[in-house]
N, CA, C and O atoms as a GROMACS GRO file, in nm:
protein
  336
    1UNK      N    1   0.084  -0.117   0.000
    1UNK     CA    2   0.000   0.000   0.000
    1UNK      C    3   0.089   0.124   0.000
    1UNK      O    4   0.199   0.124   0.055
    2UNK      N    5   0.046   0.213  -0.054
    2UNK     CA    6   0.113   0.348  -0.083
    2UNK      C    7   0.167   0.446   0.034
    2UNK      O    8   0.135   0.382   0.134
    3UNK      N    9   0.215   0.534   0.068
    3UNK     CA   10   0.176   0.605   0.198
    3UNK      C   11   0.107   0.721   0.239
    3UNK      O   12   0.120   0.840   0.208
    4UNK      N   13   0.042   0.669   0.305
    4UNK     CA   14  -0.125   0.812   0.320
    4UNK      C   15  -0.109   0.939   0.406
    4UNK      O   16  -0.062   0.897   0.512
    5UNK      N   17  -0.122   1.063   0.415
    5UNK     CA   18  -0.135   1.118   0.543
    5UNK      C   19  -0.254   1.174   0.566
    5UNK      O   20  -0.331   1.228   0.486
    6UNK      N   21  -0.265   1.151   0.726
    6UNK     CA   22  -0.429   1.268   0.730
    6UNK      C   23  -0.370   1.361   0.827
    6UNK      O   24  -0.300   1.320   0.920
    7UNK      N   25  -0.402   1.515   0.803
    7UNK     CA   26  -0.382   1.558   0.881
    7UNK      C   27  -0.542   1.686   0.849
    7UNK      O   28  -0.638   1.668   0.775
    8UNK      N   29  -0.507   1.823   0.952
    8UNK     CA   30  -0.633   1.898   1.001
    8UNK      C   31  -0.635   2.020   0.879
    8UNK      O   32  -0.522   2.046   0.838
    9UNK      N   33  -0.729   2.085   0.825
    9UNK     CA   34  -0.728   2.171   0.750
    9UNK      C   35  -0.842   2.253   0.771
    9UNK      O   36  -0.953   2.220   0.814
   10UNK      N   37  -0.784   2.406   0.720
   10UNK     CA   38  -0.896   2.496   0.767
   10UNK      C   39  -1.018   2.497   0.696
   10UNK      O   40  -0.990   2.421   0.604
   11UNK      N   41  -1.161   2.541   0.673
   11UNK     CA   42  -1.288   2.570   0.668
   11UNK      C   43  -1.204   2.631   0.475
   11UNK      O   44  -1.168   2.566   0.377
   12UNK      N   45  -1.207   2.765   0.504
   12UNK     CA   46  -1.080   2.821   0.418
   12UNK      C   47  -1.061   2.806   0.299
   12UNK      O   48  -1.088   2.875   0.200
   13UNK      N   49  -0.988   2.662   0.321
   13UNK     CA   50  -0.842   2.626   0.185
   13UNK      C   51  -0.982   2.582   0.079
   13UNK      O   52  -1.097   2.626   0.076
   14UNK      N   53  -0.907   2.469  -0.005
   14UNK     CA   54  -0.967   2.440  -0.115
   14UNK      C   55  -1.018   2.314  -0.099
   14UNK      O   56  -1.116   2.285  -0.168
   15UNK      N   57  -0.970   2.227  -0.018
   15UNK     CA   58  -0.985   2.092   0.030
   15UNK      C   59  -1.127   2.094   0.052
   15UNK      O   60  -1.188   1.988   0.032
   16UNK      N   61  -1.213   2.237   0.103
   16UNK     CA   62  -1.372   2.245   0.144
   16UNK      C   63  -1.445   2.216   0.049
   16UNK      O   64  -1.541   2.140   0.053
   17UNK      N   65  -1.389   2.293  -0.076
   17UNK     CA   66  -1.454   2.300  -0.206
   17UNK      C   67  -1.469   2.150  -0.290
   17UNK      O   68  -1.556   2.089  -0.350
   18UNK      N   69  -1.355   2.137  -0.260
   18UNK     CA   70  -1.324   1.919  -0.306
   18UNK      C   71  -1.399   1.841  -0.266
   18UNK      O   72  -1.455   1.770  -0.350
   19UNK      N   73  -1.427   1.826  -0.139
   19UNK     CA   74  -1.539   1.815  -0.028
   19UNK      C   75  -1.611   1.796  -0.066
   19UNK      O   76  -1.636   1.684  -0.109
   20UNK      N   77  -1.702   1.916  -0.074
   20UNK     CA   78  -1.837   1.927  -0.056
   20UNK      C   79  -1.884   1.911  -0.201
   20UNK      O   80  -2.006   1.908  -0.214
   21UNK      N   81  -1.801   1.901  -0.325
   21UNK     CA   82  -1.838   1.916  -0.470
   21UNK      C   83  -1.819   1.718  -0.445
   21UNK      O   84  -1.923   1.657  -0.471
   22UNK      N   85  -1.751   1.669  -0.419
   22UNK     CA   86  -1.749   1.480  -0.405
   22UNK      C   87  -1.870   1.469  -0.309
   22UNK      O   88  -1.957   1.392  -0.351
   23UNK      N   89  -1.890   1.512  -0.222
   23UNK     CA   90  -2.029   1.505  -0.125
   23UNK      C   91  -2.152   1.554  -0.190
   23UNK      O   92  -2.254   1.493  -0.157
   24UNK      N   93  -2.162   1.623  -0.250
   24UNK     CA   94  -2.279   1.658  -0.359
   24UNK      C   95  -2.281   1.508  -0.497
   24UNK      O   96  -2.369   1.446  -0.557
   25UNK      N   97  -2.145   1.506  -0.492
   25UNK     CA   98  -2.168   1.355  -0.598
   25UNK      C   99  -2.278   1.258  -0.527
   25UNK      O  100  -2.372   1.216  -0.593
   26UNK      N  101  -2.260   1.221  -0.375
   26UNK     CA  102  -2.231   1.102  -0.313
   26UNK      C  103  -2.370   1.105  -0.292
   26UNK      O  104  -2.447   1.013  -0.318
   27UNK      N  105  -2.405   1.229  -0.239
   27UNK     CA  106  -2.527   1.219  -0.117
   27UNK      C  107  -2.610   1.345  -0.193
   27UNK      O  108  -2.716   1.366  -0.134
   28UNK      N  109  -2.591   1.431  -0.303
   28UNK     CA  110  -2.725   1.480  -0.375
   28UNK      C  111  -2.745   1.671  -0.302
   28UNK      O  112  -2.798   1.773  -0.347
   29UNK      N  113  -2.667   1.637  -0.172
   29UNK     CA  114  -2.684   1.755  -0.093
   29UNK      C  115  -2.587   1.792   0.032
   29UNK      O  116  -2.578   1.724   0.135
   30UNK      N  117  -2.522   1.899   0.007
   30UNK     CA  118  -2.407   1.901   0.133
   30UNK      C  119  -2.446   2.038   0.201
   30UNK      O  120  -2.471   2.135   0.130
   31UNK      N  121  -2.452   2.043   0.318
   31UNK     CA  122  -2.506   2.136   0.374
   31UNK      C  123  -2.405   2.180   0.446
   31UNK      O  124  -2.351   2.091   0.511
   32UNK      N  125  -2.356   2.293   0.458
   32UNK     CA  126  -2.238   2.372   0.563
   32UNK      C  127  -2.290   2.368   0.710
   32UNK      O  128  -2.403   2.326   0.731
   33UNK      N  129  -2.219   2.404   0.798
   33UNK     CA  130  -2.206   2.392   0.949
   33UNK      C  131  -2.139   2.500   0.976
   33UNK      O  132  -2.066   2.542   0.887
   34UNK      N  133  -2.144   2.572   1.100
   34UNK     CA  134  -2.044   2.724   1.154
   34UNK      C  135  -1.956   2.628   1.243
   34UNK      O  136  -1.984   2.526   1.307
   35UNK      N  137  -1.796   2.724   1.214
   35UNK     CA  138  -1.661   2.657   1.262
   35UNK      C  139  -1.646   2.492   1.239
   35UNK      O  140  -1.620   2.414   1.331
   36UNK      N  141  -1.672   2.448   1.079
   36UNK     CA  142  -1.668   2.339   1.037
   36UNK      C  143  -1.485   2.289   1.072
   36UNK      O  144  -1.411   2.386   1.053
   37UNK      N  145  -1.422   2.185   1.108
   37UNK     CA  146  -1.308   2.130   1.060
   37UNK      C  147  -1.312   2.007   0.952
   37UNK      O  148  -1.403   1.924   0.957
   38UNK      N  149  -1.227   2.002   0.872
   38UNK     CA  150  -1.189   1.924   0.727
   38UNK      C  151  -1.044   1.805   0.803
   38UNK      O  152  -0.941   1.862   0.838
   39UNK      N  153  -1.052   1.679   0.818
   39UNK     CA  154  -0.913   1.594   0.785
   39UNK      C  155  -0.918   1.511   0.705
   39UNK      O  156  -0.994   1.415   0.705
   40UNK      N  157  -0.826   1.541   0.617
   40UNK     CA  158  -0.790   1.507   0.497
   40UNK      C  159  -0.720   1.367   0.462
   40UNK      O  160  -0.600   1.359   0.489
   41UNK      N  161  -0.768   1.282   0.419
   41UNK     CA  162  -0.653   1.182   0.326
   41UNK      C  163  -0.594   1.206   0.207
   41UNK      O  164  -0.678   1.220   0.118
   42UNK      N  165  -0.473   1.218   0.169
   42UNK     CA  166  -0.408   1.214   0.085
   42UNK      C  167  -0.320   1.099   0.030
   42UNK      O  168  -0.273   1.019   0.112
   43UNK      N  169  -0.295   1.084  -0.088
   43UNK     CA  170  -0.191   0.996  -0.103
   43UNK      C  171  -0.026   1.025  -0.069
   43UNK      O  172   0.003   1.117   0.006
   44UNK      N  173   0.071   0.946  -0.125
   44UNK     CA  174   0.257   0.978  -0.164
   44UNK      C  175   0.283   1.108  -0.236
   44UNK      O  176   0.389   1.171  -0.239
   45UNK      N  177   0.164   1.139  -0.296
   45UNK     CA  178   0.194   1.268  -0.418
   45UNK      C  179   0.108   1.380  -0.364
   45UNK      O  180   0.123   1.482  -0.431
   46UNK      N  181   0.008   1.395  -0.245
   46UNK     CA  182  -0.064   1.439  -0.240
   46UNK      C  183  -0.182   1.473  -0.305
   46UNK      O  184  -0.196   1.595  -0.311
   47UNK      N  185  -0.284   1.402  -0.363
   47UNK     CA  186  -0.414   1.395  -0.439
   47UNK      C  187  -0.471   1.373  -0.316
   47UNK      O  188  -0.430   1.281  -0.245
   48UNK      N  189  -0.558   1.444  -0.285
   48UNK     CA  190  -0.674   1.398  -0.211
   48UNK      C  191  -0.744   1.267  -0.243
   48UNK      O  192  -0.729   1.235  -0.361
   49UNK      N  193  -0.809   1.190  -0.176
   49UNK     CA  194  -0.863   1.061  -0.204
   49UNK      C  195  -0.971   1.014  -0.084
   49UNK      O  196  -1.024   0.905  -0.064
   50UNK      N  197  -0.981   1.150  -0.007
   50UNK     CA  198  -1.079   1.135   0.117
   50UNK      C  199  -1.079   1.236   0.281
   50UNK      O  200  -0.993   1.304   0.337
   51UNK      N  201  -1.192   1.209   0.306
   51UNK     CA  202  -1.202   1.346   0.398
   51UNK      C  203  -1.262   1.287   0.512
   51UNK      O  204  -1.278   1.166   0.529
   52UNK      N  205  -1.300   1.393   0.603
   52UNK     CA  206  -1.416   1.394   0.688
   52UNK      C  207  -1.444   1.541   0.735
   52UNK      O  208  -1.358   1.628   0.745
   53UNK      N  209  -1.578   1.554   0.761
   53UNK     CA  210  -1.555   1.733   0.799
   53UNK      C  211  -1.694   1.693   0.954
   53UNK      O  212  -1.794   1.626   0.975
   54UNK      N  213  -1.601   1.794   1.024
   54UNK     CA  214  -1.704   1.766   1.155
   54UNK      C  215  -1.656   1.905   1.240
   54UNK      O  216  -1.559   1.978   1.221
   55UNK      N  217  -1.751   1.910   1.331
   55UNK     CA  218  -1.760   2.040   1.376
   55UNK      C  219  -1.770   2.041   1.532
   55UNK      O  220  -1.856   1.961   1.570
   56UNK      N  221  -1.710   2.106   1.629
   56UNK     CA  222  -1.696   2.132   1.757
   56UNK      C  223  -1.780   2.217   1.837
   56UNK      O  224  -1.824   2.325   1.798
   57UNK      N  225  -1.798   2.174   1.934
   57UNK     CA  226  -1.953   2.224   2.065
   57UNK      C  227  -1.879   2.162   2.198
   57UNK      O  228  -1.857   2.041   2.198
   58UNK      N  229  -1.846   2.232   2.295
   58UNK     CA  230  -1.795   2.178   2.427
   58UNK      C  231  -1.679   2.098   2.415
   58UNK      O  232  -1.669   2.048   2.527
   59UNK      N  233  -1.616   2.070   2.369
   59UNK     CA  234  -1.487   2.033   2.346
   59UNK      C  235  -1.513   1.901   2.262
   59UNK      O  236  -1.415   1.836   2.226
   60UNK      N  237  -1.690   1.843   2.218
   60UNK     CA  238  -1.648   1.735   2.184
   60UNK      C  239  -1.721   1.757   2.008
   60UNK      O  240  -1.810   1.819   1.950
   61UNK      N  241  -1.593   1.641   1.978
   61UNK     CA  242  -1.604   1.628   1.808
   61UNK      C  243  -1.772   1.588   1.736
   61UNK      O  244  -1.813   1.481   1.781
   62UNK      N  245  -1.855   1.646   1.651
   62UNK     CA  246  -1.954   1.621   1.610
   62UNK      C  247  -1.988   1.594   1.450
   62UNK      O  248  -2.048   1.668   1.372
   63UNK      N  249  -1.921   1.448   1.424
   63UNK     CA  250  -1.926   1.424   1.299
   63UNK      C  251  -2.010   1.458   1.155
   63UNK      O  252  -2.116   1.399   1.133
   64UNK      N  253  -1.973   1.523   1.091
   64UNK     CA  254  -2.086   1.538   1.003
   64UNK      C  255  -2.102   1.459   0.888
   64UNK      O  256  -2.212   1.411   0.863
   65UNK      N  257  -1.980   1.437   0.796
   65UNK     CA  258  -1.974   1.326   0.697
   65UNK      C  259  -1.863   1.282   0.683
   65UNK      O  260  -1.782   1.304   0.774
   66UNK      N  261  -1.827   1.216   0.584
   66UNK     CA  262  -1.680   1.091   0.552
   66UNK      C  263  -1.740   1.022   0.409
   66UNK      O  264  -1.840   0.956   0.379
   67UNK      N  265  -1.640   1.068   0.350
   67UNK     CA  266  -1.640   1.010   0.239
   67UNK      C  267  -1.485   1.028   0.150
   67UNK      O  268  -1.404   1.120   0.160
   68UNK      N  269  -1.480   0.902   0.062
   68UNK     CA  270  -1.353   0.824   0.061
   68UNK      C  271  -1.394   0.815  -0.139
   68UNK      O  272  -1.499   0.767  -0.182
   69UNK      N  273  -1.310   0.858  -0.206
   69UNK     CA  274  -1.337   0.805  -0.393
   69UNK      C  275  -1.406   0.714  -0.416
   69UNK      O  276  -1.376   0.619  -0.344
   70UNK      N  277  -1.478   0.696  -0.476
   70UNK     CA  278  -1.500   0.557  -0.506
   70UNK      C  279  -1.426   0.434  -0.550
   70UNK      O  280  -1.464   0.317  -0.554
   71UNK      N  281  -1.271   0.507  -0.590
   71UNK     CA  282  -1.157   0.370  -0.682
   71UNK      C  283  -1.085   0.373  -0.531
   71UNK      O  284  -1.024   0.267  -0.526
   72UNK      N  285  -1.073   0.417  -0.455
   72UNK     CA  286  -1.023   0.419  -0.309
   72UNK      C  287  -1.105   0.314  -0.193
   72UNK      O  288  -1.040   0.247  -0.113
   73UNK      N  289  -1.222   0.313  -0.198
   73UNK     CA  290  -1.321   0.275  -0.137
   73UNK      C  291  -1.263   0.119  -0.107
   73UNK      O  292  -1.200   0.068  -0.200
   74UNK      N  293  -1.277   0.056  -0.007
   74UNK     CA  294  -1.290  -0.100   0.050
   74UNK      C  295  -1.119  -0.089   0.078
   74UNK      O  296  -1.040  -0.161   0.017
   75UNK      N  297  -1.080   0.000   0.170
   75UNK     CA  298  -0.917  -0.026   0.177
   75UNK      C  299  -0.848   0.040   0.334
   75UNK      O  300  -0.729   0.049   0.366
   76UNK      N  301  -0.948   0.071   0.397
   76UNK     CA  302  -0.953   0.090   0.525
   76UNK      C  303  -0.919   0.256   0.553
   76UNK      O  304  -0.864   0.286   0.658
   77UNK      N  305  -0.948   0.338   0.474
   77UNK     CA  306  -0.931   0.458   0.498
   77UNK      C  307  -1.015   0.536   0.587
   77UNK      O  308  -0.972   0.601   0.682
   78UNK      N  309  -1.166   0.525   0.543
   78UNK     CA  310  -1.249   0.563   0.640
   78UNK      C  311  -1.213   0.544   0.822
   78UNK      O  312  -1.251   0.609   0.919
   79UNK      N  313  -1.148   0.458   0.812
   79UNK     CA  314  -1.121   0.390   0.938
   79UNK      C  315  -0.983   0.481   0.985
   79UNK      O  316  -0.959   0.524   1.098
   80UNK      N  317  -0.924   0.492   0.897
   80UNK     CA  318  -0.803   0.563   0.928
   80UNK      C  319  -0.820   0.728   0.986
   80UNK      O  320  -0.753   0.791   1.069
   81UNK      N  321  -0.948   0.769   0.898
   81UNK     CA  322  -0.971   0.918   0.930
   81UNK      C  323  -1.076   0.885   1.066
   81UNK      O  324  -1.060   0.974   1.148
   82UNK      N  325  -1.160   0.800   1.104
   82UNK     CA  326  -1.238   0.788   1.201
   82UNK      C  327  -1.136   0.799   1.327
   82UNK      O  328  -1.154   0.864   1.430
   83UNK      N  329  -1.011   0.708   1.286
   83UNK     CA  330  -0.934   0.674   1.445
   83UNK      C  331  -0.858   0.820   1.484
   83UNK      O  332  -0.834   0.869   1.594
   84UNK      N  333  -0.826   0.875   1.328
   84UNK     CA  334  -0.780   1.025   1.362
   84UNK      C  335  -0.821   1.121   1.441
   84UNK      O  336  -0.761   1.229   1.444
   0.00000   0.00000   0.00000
């Protein structure tokens, strides 16, 4: 397997726009949240290939979606950004 990183990204960058335009593929409708956070999967080259965006209230994390490419899909990534 290749080597992945996830790390935290702002509301902001462009990664939102990637997002929510693959989440409009997936699910038909992506709806924003106030003080959203984005962590990102990437590949070795950096291509995005998967996300999650969830949003904070009292210190605790409040998931909103996760979604992973479809040629990516069945390879344990979701899992990787969940444990993140």
């Amino acid at each position: 397997m290749s080597e992945l990183t996830i790390r935290e990204m702002g509301q902001d960058e462009d990664f939102a726009a990637w997002f929510s335009e693959l989440l409009e593929l997936e699910a038909g409708d992506a709806t924003g949240a106030i003080d959203e956070h984005y962590l990102i999967l990437s590949n070795e080259i950096g291509d995005w290939i998967g996300g999650l965006r969830y949003w904070l209230r009292g210190g605790v994390a409040h998931l909103v979606d996760v979604v992973v490419l479809p040629q990516e899909r069945h390879r344990g990534h979701a899992h990787r950004l969940l444990a993140a």
